[in-house]
C-alpha positions as CSV (number, residue, x, y, z in Angstrom):
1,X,8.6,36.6,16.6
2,X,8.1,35.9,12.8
3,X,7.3,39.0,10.5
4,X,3.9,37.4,9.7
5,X,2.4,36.9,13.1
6,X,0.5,33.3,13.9
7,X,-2.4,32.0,16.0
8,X,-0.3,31.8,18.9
9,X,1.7,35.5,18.5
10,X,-1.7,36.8,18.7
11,X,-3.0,34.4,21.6
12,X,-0.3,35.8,23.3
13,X,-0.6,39.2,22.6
14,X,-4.6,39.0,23.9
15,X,-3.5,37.3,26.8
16,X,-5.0,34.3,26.0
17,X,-3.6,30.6,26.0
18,X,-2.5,29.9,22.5
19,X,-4.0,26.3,23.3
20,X,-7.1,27.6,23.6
21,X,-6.8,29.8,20.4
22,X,-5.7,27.2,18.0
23,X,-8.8,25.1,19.5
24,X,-10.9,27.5,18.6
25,X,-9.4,28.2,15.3
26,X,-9.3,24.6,14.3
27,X,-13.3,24.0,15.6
28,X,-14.7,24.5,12.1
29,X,-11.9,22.1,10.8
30,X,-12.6,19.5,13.2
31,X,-16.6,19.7,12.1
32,X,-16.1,19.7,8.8
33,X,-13.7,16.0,9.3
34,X,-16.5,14.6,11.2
35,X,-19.5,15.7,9.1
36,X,-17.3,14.1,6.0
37,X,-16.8,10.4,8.5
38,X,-20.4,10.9,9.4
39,X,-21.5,11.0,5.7
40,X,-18.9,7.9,4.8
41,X,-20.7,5.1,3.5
42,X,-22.1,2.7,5.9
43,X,-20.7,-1.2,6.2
44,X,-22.7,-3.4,4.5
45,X,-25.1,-5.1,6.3
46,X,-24.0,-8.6,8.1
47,X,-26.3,-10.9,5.9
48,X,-24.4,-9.3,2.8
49,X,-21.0,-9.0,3.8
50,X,-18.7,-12.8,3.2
51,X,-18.9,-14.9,6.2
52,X,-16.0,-16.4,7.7
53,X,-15.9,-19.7,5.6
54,X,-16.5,-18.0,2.7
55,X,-13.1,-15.5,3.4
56,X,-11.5,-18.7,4.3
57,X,-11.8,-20.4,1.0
58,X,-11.1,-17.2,-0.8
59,X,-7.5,-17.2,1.0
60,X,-7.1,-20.7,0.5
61,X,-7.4,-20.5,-3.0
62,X,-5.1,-16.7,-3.0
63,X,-2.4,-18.7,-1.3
64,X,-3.0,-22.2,-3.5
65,X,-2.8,-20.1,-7.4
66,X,1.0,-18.0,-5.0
67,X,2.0,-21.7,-4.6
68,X,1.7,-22.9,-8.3
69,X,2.9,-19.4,-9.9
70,X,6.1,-19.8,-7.4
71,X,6.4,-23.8,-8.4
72,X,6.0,-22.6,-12.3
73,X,8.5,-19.6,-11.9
74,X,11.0,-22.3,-10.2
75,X,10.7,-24.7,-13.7
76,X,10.8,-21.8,-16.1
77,X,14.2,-20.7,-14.3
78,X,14.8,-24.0,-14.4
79,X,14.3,-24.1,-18.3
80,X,16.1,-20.7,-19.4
81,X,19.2,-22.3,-17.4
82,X,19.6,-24.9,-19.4
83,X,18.3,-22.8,-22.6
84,X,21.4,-20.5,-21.6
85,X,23.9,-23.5,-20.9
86,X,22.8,-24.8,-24.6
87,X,23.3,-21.1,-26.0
88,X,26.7,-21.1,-24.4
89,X,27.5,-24.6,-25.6
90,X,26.9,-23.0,-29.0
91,X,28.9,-19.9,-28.7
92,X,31.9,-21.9,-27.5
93,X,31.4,-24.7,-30.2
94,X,31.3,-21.5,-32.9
95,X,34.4,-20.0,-31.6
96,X,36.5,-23.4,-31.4
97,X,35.4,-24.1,-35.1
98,X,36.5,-20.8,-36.1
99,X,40.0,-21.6,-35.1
């Protein structure tokens, strides 16, 4: 047994079930969670929540504007490789001169 006795240390030294203890004990707990779900805000009514067809074209377009960022990030990478070739073309053209 710890120094600091628990829930169940003293369950057990009543002779009671430490189960049933730590139910007890966690009652006003388990009130409190569902008095705070119970006060949650309610879903929005059906005529002004977005209907299916609506949530469809939303998604359509989320996954259209993915497809033309990815296509424009492939031709920027596209660009700064040749931007980097050219700098490297430079660089080597420098260093020949030099010598």
């Amino acid at each position: 047994m710890s120094t600091f006795p628990t829930v169940v240390d003293d369950a057990a030294f009543c002779g009671r079930a430490g189960e049933f203890v730590l139910a007890r004990e966690l009652h006003s707990e388990i009130a409190a969670l569902r008095s705070a779900r119970a006060s949650a805000p309610a879903r929005l009514p059906a005529r002004q929540r977005a209907s299916d067809a609506s949530l469809r074209v939303r998604l359509r377009a989320a996954l259209d504007e993915g497809q033309r960022q990815r296509e424009e990030i492939a031709r920027m990478r596209e660009e700064l490789a040749l931007a980097h070739g050219r700098v490297r073309e430079l660089e080597l053209d420098r260093r020949v001169r030099r010598t």
